[in-house]
Backbone as CSV, one residue per row, in Angstrom:
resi,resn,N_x,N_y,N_z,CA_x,CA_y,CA_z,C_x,C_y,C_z
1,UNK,59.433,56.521,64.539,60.779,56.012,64.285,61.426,55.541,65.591
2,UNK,61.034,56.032,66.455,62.000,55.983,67.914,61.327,54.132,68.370
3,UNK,60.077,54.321,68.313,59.212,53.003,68.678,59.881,52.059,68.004
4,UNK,60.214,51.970,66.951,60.466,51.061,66.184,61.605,50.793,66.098
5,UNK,62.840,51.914,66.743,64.424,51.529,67.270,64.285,51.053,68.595
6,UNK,63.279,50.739,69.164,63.244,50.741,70.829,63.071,49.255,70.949
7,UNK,61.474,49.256,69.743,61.046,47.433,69.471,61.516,46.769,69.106
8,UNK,62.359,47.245,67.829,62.518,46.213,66.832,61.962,45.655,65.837
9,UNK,60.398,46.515,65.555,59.503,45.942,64.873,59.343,47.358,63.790
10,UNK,60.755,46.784,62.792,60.444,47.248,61.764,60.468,46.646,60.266
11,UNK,58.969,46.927,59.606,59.129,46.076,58.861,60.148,45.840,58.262
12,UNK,60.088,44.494,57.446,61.075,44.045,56.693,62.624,43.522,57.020
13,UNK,62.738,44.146,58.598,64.044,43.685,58.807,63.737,42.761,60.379
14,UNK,64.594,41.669,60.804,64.806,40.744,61.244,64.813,41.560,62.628
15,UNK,64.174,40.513,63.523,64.340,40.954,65.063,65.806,40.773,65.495
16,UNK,66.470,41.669,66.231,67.610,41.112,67.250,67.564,41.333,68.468
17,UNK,68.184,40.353,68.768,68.029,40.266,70.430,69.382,39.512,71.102
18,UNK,69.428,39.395,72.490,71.050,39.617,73.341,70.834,38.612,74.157
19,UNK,71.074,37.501,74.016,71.278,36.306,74.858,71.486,36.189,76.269
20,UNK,70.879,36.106,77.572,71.172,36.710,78.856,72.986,35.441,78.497
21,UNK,73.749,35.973,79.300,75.321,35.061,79.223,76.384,35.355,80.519
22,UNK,76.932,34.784,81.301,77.661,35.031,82.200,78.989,34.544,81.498
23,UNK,80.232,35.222,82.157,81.593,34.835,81.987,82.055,34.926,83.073
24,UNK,82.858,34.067,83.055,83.894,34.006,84.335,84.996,33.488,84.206
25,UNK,86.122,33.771,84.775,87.359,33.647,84.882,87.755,33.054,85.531
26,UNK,88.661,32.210,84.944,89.652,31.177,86.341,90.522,30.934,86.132
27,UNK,91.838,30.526,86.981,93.173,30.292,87.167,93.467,29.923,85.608
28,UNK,92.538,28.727,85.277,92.832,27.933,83.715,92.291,28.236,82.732
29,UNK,91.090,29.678,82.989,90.481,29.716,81.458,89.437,30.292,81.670
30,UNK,88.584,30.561,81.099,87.274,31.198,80.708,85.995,29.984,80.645
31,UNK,85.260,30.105,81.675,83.806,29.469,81.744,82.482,30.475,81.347
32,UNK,82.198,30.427,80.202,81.077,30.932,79.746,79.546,30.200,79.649
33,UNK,78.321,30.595,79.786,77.108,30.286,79.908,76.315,31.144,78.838
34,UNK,75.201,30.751,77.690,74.579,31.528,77.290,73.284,31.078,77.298
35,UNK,72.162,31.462,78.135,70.668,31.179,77.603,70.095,31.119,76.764
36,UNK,69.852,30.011,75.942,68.954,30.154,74.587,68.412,29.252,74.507
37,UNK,67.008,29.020,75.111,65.700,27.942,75.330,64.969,27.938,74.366
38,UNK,64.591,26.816,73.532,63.873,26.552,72.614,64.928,26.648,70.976
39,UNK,65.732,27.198,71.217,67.449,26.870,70.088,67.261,25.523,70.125
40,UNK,67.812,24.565,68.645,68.361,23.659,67.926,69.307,24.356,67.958
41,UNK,70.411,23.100,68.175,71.791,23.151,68.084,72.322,23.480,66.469
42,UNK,71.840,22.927,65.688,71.951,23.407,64.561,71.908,25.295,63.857
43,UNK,71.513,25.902,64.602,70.659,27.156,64.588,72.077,27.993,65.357
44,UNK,73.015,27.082,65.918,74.292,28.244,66.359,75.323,28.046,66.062
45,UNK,76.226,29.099,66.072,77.603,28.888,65.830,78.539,29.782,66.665
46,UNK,79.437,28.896,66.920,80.569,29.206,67.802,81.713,29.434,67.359
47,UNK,82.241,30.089,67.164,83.930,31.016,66.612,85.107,31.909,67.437
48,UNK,86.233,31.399,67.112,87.435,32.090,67.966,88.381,32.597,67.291
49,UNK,88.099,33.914,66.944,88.892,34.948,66.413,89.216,35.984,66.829
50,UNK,90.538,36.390,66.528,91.809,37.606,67.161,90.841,37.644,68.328
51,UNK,91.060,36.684,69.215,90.695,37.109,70.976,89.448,37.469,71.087
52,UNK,88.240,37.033,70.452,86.990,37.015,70.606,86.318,35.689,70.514
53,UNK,85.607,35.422,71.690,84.593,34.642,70.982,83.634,35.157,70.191
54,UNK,82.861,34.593,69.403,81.814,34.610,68.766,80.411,34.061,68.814
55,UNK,79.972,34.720,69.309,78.153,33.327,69.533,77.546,33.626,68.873
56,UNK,76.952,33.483,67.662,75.608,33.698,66.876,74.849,32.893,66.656
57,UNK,73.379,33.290,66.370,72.304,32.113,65.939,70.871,32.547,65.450
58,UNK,69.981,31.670,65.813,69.038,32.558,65.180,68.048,31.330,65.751
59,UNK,66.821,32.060,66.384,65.868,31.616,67.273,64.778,31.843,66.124
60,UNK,64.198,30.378,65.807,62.867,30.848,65.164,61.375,31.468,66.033
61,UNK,60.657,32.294,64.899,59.393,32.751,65.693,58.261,31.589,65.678
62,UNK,57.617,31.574,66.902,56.419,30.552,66.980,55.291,31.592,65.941
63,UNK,54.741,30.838,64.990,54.062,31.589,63.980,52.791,31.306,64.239
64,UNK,51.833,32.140,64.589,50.329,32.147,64.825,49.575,31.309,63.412
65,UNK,48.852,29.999,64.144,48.667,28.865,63.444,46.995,29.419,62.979
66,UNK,46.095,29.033,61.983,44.548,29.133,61.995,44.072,28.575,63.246
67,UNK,43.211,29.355,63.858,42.127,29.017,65.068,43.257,28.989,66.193
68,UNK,44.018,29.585,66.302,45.568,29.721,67.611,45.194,31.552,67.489
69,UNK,44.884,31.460,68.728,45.285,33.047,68.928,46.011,33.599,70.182
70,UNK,47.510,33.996,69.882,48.413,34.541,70.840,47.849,35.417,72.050
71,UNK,47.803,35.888,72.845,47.503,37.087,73.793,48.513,37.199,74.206
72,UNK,49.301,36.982,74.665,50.909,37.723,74.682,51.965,36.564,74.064
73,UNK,53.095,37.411,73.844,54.095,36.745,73.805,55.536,37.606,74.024
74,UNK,55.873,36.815,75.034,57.166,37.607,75.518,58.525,36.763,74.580
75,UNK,58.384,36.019,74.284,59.421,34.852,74.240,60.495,35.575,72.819
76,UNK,61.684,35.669,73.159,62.503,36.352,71.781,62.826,35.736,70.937
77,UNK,63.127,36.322,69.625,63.027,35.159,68.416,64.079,36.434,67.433
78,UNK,64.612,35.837,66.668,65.227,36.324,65.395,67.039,36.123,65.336
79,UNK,67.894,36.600,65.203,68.840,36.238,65.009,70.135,37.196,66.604
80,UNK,70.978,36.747,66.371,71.444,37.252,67.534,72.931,37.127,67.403
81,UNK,74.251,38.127,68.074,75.594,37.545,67.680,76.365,38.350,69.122
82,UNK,76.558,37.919,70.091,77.052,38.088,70.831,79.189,37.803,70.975
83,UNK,80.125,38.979,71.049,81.152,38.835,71.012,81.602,39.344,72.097
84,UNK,82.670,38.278,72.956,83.311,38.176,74.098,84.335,38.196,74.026
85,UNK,85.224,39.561,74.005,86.651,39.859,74.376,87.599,38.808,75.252
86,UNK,88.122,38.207,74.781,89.207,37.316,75.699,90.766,37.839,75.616
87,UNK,90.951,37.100,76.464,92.473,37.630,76.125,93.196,36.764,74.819
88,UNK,93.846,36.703,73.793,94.261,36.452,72.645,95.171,35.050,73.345
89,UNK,95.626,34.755,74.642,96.815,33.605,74.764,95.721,32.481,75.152
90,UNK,94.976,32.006,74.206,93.452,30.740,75.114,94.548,30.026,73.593
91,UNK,94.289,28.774,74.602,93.783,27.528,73.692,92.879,27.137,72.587
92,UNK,93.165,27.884,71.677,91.410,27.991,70.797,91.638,25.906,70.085
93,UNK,92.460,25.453,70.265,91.794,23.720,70.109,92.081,23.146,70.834
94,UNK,91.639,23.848,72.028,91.250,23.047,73.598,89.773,23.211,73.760
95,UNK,89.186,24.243,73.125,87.799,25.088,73.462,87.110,23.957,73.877
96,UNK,85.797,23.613,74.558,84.715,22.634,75.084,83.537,23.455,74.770
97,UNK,82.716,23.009,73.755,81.103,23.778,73.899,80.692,22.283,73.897
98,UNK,79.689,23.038,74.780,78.172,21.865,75.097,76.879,22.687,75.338
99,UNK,75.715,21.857,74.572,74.820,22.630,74.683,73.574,21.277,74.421
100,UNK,72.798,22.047,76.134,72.231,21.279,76.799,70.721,21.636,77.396
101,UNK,69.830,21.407,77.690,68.889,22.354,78.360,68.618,23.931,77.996
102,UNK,68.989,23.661,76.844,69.010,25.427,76.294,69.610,26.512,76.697
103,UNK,70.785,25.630,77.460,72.179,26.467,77.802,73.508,26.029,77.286
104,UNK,74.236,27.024,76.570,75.203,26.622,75.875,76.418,26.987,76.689
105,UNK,77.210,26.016,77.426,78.467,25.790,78.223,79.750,25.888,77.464
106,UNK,80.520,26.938,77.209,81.633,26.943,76.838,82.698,26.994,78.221
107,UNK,84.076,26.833,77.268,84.949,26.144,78.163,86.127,26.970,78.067
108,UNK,87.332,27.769,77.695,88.019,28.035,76.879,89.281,28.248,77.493
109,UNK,90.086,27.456,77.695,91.345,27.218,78.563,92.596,27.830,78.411
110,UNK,93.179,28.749,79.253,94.020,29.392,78.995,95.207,29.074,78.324
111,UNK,96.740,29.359,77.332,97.874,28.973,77.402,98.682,28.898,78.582
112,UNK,99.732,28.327,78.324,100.187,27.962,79.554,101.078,29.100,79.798
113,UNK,101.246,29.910,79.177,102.250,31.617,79.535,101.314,31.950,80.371
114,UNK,100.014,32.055,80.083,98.875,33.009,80.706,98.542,32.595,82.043
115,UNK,98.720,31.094,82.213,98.242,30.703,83.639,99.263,31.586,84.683
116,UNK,98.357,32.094,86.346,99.322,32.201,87.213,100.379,31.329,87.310
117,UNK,101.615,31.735,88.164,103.076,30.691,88.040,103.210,31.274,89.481
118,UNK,103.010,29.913,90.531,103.339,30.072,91.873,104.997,30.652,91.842
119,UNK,105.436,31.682,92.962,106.569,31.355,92.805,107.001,30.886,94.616
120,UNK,107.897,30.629,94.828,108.423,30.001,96.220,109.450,31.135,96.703
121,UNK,109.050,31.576,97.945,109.934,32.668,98.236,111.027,31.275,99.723
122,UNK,111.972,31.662,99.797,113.190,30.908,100.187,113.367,31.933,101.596
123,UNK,113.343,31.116,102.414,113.958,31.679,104.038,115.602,31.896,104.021
């Protein structure tokens, strides 16, 4: 039982797996990155709810063909849903996704309450 919470390889139910993803923060917003090589764009979806993003998708498995025989395979496959706490004041129809090289570039731009506000101190 433990092997098979560790792998993932239990029958009947779907592999999951965790997208490597960086976030970062800036003056105007949230720049996010998620790795997913060999993804169709079709295969993800992107969502902005109560102050989360949402990334899910689902990576198909390369399926061992007649006269093809695997000796390893590291490469991850099955479905996946990664959620990123933001702060609730973003622009959710400003958002920018692009997805390119099997990296998916989000964008997600702060409100304008949320941005820093220089202030001017007076001599």
């Amino acid at each position: 039982l433990m092997d098979q919470f560790f792998t993932g390889e239990e029958a009947g139910r779907l592999n999951w797996f965790s997208p490597r993803t960086n976030v970062a923060e800036t003056a105007d917003g949230y720049e996010i990155s998620v790795d997913l090589p060999g993804m169709k764009r079709e295969d993800l979806d992107v969502e902005l709810k109560e102050g989360q993003l949402w990334i899910t998708g689902r990576c198909h498995e390369e399926k061992e063909e007649k006269g093809t025989t695997f000796h390893l395979v590291e490469r991850q496959h099955g479905e996946f849903r990664r959620v990123i706490p933001l702060d609730a004041s973003v622009e959710a129809d400003k958002v920018e996704a692009e997805y390119k090289d099997g990296v998916l570039h989000l964008k997600v731009p702060k409100s304008e309450a949320r941005k820093p506000k220089r202030i001017d101190v007076k001599t």
